[in-house]
MIDOSE-1310 file (N, C-alpha, C; in nm, 2 decimals, decimal comma, always signed):
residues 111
xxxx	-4,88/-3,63/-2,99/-4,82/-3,51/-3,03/-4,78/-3,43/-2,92; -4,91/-3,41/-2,79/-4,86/-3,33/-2,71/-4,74/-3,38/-2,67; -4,71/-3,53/-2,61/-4,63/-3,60/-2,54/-4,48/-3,54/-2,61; -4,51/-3,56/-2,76/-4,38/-3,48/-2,82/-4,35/-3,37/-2,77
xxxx	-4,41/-3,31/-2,76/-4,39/-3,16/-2,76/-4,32/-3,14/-2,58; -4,41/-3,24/-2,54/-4,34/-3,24/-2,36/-4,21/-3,25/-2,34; -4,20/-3,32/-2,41/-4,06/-3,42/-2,40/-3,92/-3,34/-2,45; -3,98/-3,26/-2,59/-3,84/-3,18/-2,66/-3,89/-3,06/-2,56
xxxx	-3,92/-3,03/-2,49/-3,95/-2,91/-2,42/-3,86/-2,97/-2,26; -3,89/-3,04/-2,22/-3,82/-3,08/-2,10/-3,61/-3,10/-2,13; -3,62/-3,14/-2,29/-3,49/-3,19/-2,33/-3,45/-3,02/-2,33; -3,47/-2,92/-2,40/-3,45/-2,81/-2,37/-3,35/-2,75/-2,22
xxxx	-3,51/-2,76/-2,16/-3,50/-2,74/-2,02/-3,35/-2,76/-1,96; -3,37/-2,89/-1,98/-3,23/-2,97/-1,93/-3,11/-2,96/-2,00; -3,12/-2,91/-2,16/-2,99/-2,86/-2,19/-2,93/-2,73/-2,14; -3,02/-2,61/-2,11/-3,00/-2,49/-2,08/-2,95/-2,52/-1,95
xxxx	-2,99/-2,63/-1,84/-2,97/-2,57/-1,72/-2,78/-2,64/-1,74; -2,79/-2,77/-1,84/-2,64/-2,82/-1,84/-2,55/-2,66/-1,91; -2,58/-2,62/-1,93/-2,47/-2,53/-2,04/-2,50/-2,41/-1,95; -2,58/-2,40/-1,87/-2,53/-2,27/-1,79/-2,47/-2,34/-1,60
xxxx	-2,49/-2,39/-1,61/-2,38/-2,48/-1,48/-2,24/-2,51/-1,58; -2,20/-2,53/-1,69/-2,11/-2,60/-1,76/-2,03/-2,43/-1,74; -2,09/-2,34/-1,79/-2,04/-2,17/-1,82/-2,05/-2,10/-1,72; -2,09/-2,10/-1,59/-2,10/-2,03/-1,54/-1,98/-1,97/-1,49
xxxx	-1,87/-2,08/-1,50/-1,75/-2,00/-1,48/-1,67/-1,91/-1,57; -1,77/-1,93/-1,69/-1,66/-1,84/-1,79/-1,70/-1,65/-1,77; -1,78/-1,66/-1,68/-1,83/-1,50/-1,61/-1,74/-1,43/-1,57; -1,63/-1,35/-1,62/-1,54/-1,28/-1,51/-1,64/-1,14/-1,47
xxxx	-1,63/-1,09/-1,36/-1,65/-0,96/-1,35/-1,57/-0,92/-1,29; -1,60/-0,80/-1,32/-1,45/-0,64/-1,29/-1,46/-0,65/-1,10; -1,29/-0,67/-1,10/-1,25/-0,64/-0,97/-1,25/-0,49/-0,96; -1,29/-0,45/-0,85/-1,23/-0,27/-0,81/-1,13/-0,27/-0,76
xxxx	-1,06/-0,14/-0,83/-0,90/-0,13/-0,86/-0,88/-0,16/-0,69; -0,69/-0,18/-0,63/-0,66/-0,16/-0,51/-0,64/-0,03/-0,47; -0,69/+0,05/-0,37/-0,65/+0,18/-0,32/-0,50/+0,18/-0,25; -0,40/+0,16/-0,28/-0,29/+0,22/-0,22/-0,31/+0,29/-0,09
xxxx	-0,31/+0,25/+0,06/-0,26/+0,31/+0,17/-0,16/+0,36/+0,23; -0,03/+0,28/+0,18/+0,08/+0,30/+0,21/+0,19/+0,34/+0,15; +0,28/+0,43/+0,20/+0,43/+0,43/+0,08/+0,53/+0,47/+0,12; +0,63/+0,46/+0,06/+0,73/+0,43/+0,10/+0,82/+0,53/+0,15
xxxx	+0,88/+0,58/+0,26/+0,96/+0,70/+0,28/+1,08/+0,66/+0,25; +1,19/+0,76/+0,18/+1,35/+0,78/+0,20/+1,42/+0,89/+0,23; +1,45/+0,84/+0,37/+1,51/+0,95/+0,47/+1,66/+0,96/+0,46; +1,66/+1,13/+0,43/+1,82/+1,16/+0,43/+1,85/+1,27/+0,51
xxxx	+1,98/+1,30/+0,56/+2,02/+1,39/+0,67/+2,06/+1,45/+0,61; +2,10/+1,59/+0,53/+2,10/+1,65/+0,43/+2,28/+1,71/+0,46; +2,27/+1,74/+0,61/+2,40/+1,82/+0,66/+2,47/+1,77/+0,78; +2,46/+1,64/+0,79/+2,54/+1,55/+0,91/+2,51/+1,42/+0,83
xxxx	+2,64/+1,33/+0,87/+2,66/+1,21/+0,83/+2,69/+1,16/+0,96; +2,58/+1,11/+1,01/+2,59/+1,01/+1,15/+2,45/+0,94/+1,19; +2,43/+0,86/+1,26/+2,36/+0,77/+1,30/+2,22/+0,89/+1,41; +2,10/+0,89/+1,31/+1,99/+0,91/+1,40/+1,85/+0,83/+1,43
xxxx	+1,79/+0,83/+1,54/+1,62/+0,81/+1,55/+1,55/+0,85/+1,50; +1,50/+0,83/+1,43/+1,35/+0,84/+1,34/+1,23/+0,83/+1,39; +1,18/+0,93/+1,43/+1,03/+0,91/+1,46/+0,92/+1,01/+1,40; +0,82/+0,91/+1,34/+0,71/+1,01/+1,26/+0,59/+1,02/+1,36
xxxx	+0,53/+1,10/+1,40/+0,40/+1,14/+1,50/+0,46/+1,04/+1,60; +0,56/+1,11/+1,66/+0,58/+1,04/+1,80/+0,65/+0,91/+1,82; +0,61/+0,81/+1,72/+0,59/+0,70/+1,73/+0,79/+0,65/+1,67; +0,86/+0,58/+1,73/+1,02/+0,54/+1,64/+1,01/+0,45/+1,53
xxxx	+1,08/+0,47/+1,43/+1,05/+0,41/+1,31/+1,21/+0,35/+1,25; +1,32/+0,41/+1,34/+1,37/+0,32/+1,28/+1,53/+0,41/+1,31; +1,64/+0,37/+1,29/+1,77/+0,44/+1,27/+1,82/+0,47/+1,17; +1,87/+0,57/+1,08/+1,92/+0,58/+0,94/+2,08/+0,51/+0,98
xxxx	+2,15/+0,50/+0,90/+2,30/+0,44/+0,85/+2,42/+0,52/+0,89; +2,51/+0,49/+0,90/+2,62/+0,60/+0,94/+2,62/+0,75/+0,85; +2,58/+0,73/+0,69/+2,57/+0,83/+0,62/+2,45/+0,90/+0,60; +2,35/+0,87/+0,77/+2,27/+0,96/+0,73/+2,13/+0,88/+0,68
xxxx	+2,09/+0,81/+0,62/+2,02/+0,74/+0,50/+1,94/+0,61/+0,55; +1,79/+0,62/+0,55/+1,72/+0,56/+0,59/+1,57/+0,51/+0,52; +1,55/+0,41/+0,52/+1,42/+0,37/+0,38/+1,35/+0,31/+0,47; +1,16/+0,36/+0,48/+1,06/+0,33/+0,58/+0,97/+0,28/+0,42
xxxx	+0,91/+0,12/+0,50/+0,82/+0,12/+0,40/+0,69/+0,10/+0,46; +0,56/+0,09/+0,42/+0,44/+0,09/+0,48/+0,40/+0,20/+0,57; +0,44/+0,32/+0,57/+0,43/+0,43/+0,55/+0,29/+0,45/+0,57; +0,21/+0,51/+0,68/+0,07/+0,53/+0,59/+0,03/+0,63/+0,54
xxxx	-0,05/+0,66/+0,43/-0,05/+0,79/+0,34/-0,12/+0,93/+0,44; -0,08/+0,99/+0,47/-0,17/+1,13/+0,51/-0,05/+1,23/+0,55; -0,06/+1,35/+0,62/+0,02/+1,46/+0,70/+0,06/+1,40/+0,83; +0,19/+1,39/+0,81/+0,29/+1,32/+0,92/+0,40/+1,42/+0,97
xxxx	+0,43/+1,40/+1,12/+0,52/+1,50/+1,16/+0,69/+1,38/+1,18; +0,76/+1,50/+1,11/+0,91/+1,36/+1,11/+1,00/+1,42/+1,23; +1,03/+1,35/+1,25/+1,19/+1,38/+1,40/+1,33/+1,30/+1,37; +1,37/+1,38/+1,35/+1,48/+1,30/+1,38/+1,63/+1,35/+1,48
xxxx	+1,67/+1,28/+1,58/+1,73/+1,27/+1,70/+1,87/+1,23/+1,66; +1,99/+1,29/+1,69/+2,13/+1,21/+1,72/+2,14/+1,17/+1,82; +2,19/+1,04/+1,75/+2,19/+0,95/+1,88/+2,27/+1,00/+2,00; +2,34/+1,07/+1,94/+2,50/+1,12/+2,10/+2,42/+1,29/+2,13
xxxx	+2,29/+1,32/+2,11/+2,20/+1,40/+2,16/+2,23/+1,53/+2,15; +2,32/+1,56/+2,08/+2,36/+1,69/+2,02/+2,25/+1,76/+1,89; +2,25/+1,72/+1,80/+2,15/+1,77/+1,72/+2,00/+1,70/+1,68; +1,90/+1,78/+1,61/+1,79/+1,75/+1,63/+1,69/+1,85/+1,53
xxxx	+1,62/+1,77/+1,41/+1,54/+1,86/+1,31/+1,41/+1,80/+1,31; +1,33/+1,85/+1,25/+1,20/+1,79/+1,25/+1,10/+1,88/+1,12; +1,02/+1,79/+1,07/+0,93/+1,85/+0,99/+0,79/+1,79/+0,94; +0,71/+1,87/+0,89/+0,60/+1,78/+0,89/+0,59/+1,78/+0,69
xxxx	+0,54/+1,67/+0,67/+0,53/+1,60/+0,53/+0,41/+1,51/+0,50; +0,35/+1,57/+0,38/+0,22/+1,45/+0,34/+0,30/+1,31/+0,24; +0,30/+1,19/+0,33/+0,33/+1,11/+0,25/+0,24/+1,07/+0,13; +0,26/+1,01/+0,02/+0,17/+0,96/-0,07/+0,18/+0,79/-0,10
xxxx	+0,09/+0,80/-0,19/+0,16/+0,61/-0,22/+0,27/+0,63/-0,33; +0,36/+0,52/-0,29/+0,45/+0,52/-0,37/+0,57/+0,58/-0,35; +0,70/+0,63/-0,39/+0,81/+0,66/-0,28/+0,80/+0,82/-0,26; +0,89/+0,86/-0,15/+0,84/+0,97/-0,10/+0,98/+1,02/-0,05
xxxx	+1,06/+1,13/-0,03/+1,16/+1,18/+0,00/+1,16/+1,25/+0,13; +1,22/+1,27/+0,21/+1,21/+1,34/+0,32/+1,32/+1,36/+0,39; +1,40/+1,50/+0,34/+1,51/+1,53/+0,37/+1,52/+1,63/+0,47; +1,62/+1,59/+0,60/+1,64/+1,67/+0,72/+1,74/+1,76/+0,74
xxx	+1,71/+1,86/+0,76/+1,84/+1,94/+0,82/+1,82/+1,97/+0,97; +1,95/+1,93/+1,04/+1,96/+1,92/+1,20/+2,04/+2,01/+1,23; +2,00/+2,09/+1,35/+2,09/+2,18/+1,43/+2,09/+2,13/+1,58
């Protein structure tokens, strides 16, 4: 009788450990959400249509289009100072702007 009793006890054993190695994969747990660091800027020259440098904290980011119009992506989110330069070195605006995630506007007027 004990020997019974061993035996459907060990069969147990060994089914539990089969059905939780068999399931273990059916466990999802919760990912934490992604924090967004970056976004996207779209730069416009509000009152000249010509070709400028872009630079945010110093650093050049890029040339807008002949009409002015320029799209930065990766952007990083915080309080940023903007520049922007004609290239034939006549005019020149600047401003400071908290970028966020996601798109962001940032319109210049140059004198």
């Amino acid at each position: 009788m004990k020997k019974n009793v061993l035996i459907k006890s060990i069969l147990v054993l060994v089914a539990i450990a089969i059905f939780a190695l068999v399931f273990v994969g059916c466990i999802s747990f919760p990912t934490p959400p992604v924090v967004p660091t970056t976004g996207t800027v779209i730069i416009s020259i509000a009152n000249d249509n010509y070709w400028y440098d872009i630079y945010i904290d110093g650093s050049f980011w890029g040339q807008t289009n002949w009409s002015g119009d320029l799209t930065l992506y990766n952007v990083p989110i915080g309080y940023h100072f903007f520049q922007a330069y004609d290239i034939s070195g006549w005019l020149y605006g600047s401003l400071y702007q908290t970028i966020n995630a996601g798109t962001n506007y940032v319109t210049f007027w140059v004198w």
